[in-house]
N, C-alpha and C positions, 0 to 999 in steps of 0.2 A: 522538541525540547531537549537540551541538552542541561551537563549538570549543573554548573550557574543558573539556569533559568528554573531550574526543580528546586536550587534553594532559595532564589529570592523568590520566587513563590512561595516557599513554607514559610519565608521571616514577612514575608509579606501578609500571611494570617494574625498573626503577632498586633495587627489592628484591631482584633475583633478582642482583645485582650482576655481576662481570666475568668474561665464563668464556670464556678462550682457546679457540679452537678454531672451526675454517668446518662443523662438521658442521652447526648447526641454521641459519645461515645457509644452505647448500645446501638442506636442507628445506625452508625457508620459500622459499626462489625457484622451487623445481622447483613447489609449490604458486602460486604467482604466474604460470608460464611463463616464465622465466629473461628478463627482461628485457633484464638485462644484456649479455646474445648480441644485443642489435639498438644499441648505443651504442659511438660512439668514445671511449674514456675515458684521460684523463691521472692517474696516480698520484701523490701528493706524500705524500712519510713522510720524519720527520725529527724531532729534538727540537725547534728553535726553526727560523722562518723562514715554516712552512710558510704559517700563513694570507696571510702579506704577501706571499710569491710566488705565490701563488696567485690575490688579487688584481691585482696584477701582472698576468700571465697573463691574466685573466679578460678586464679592460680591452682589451686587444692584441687578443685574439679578438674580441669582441664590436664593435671598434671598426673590424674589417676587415669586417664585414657577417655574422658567425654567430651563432647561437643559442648562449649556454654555460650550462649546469648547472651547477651550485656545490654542493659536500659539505662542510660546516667546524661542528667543535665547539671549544669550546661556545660558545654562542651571548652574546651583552653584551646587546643591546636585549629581543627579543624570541624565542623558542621557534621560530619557523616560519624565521627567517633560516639555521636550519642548511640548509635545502634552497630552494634561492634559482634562477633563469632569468635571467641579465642583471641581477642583481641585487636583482632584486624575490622575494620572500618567497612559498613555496607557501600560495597565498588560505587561510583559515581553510575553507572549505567543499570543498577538495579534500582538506585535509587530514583531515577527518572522512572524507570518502571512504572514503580509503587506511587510515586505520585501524578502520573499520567493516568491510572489505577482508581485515586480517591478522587481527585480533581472535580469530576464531574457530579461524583457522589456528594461529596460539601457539597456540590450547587443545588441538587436537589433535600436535601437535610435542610439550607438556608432558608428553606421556603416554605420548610414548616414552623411550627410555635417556638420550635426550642431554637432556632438562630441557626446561624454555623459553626462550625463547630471550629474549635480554638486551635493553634499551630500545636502547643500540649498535645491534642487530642487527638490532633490528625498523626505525628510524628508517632504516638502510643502505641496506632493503630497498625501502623507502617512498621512499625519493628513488630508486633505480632504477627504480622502476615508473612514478613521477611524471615523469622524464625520457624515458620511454622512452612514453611516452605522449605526452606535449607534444611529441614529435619533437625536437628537441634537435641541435643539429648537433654538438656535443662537449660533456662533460661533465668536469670534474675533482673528482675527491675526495681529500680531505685523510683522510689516516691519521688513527684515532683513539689507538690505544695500541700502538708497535711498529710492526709490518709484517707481520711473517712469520706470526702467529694472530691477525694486527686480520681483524675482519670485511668490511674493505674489498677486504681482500684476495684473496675473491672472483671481482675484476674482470682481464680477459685485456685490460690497456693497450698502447694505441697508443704510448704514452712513459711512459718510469717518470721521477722525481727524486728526489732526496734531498737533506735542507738540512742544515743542521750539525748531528753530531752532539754530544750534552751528556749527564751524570750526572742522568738524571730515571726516574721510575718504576724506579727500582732494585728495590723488590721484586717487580717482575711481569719486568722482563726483564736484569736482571745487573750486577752489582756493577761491572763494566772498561766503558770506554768499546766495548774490540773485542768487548765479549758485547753491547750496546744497538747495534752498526753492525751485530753479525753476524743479529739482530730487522728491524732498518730493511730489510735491505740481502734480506728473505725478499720483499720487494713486486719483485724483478727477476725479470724472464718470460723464459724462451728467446729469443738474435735482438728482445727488445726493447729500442732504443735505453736507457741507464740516463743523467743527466745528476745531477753534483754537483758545491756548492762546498763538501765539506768538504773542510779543510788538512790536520788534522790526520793523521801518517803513520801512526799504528798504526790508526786505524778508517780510513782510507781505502784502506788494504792487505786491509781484508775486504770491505771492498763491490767496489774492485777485485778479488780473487777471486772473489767470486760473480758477478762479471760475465764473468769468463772461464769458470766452471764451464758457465755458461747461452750463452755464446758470444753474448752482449748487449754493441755496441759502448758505452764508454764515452767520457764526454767528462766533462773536469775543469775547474776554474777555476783558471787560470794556466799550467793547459798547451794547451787548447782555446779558452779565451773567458778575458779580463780585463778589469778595469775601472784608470781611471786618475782617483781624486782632483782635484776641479779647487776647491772652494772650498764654503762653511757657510754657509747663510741663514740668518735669525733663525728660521725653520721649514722647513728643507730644506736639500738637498742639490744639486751640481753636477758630474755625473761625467762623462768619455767612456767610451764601450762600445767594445771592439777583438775581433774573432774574424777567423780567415784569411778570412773570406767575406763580414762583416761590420763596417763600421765607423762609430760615432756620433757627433760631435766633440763634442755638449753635449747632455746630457740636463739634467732638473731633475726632482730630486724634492720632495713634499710633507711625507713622511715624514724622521724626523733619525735620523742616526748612519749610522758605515761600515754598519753590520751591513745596511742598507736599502741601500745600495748593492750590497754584495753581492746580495740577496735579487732587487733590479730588475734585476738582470746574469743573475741566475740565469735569471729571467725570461724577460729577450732571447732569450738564446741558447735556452731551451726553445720561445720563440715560433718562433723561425729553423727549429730540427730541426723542428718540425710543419709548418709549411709545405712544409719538404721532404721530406718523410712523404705528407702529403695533396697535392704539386702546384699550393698557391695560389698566387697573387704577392703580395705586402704592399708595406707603403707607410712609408718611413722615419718620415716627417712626423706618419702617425698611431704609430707605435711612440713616436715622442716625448711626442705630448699622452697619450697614452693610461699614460705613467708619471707623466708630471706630474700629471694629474687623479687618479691613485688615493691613495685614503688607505684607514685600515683603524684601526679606531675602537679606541680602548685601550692603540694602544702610539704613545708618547710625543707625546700629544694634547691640544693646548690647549684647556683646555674654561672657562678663566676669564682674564680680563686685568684689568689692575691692582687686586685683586692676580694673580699666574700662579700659575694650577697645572694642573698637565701630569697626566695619568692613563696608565701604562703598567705591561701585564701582566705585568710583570717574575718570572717565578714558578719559576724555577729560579736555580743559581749560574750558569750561561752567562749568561742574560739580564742578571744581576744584573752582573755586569761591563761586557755591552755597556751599560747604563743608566746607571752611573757614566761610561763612557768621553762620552756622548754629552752629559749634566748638565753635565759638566768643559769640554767644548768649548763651550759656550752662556753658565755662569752660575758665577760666582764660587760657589764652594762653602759661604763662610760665611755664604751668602742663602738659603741652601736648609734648607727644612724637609720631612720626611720620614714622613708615613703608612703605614703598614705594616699589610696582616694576611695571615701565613702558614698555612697549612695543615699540615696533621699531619705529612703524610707527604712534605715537601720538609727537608733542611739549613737548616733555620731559624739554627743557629749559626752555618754557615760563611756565611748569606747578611748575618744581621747584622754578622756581624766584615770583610765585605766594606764593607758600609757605612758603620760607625763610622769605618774609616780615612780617610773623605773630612767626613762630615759629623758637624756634635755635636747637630745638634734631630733627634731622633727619636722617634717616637711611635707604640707598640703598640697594635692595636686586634683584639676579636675580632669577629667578626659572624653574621650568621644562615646556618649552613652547617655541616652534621654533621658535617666535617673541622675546622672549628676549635678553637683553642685557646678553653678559656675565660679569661675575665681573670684568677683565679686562678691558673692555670697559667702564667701568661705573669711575672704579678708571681714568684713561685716561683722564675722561670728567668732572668730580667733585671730586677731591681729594683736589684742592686747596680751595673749595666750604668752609668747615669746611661741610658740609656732610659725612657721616660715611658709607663705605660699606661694605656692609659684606656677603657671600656667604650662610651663614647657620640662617636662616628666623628663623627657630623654634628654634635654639637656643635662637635668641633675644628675641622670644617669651614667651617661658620657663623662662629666665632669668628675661623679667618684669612682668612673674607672681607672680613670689616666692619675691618679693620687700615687704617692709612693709609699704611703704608712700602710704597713701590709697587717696593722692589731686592728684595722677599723674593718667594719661591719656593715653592711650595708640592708636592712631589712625593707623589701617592697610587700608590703600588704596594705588587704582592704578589698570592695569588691574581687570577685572572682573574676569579673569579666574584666576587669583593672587587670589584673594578674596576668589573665593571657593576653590583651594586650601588650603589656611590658614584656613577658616571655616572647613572642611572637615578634618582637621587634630584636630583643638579645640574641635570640638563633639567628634572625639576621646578618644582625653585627657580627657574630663569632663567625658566620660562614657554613 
């Protein structure tokens, strides 16, 4: 087997689709030797934030002298970035390993009551075993659907977090914001520290609960740790960081918009509780460069100048407002033009009438990905819109690059998997 053949076998599981539930994960690990029992692990569930806290996070550890394991779906560039050491990508040839490794195991798991188990579950499994192998001095993993029956959920974390909660995967985890926190809010362990910026009172009233049910201290944002606005870069941000035990007078970010502030605050103060968890000391100096150097490829990323166009995985209604608020604070709005491809199963209506209210150039597209719309469907559903569809992305693409008005904008969002598609065709072009 070589590395192609190890990943179209894993996307080739991706048939057996999404089936809640840690039984066949437990199988498949006890079959492994529970890895997981030898890693210090950080949890992060949440609807938006998580990847960018995460890296955050990552940076800060890595930059105080530890080894950090990385879990994050789905991937932009390439298949193996989901399970990453410091950053770098599990090599092509351990990764044939580890799936030459399970392979057999799913066959026998398939043949019992609970099924096979899900590409989710196997890929979970595969990054515990690859971390717990590499030695790893901590490791974080990102929720993939939910909390409380994601397969990650598995792991007995040293810190939980939680990022804001938003109206996404409604049909797998519930129609109210407090049924999607009361999912999120299933990754909180007994006596394990829980750490969140969500505002909002009605889902922060469930996760606080769950955190008093499990007798797991909580720490909030604006009543534990805040951040203080200080000023807009033309790509970034300039915040102070304030907690009772903790305080930053000027950070800088790489990434735009409040919601990055938040998410780099979230950060800190989860950096601060692990040190005081594990007994390290840290270093202000590196907490600083280590925000300023991360970025996180797909949300609101320049990946062209004159003309600009920014690539951000705007892929629910939360997002889709933070993305307007942060457009608004940068660039005259009637310079902005707008690519778009939604997925089935997101408020494609409520995301464009969020839209439309800011911008008039907008432009439908569908692309290769078994959730999309096709362009007949889209013409169908907005042609009377004054939105514009079109089947051929890079065309559009192509066409406002060669433009010579160097005030216009070019915004590509909507799915994430949209996203790296188009990015993965611009590093092309560019070379």
């Amino acid at each position: 087997m070589n590395e192609k053949q190890a990943i179209d076998w894993l996307k080739d599981q991706l048939r057996y689709g999404i089936k809640p539930g840690l039984e066949r994960v437990e199988l498949l690990l006890d079959k492994m030797g529970r890895p997981e029992k030898n890693l210090k692990i950080i949890h992060i569930a949440g609807t938006n934030g998580k990847g960018s806290t995460l890296s955050f996070l990552k940076n800060m550890i890595e930059n105080h002298g530890y080894s950090v394991g990385t879990f994050t779906s789905p991937y932009i560039e390439v298949f193996n970035e989901r399970i990453s050491i410091n950053g770098q990508s599990i090599p092509g040839e351990q990764l044939v390993h580890y799936v030459e490794l399970v392979k057999p195991l799913c066959d026998e798991i398939g043949l019992t009551k609970y099924g096979r188990p899900t590409e989710f579950e196997i890929v979970t499994c595969i990054a515990l075993k690859y971390f717990q192998d590499q030695k790893v001095d901590y490791a974080i993993f990102e929720a993939g659907l939910g909390g409380r029956m994601d397969s990650t959920n598995i792991i007995s974390p040293i810190l939980s977090i939680i990022t804001m909660i938003g109206l996404d995967h409604k049909e797998m985890l519930g129609d109210t914001l407090e049924e999607i926190a009361y999912e999120k809010a299933g990754i909180i362990k007994p006596f394990i520290p829980i750490i969140t910026n969500e505002q909002k009172p009605n889902p922060y009233h469930v996760i606080q609960h769950k955190a008093e049910l499990n007798q797991s201290p909580i720490h909030h944002l604006k009543e534990d740790f805040d951040y203080e606005w200080m000023d807009s870069l033309s790509n970034g941000e300039v915040f102070k960081f304030k907690s009772n035990d903790l305080n930053i007078d000027r950070l800088t970010l790489k990434m735009s918009g409040k919601h990055q502030i938040e998410n780099a605050t979230l950060a800190i103060y989860s950096f601060k509780k692990l040190s005081d968890i594990e007994g390290f000391s840290f270093s202000i100096e590196k907490i600083i460069t280590s925000i300023e150097h991360t970025t996180w490829v797909g949300r609101f990323e320049f990946v062209n100048h004159h003309p600009t166009i920014v690539l951000d995985g705007a892929h629910n209604l939360e997002a889709v407002e933070q993305l307007i608020e942060t457009i608004n604070s940068r660039f005259d709005p009637k310079n902005v033009h707008l690519l778009i491809s939604i997925i089935q199963d997101k408020p494609i209506d409520l995301m464009l009438e969020a839209f439309r209210k800011h911008y008039n150039e907008i432009t439908l597209t569908p692309f290769n990905f078994k959730k999309s719309y096709s362009k007949k469907e889209l013409l169908q559903k907005f042609h009377k819109c004054g939105i514009i569809v079109t089947e051929n992305w890079k065309y559009a693409v192509n066409e406002f690059r060669l433009q010579q008005e160097t005030d216009q904008i070019l915004v590509i969002t909507g799915s994430l998997y949209f996203v790296s598609e188009v990015r993965n065709f611009l590093m092309k072009e560019n070379g």
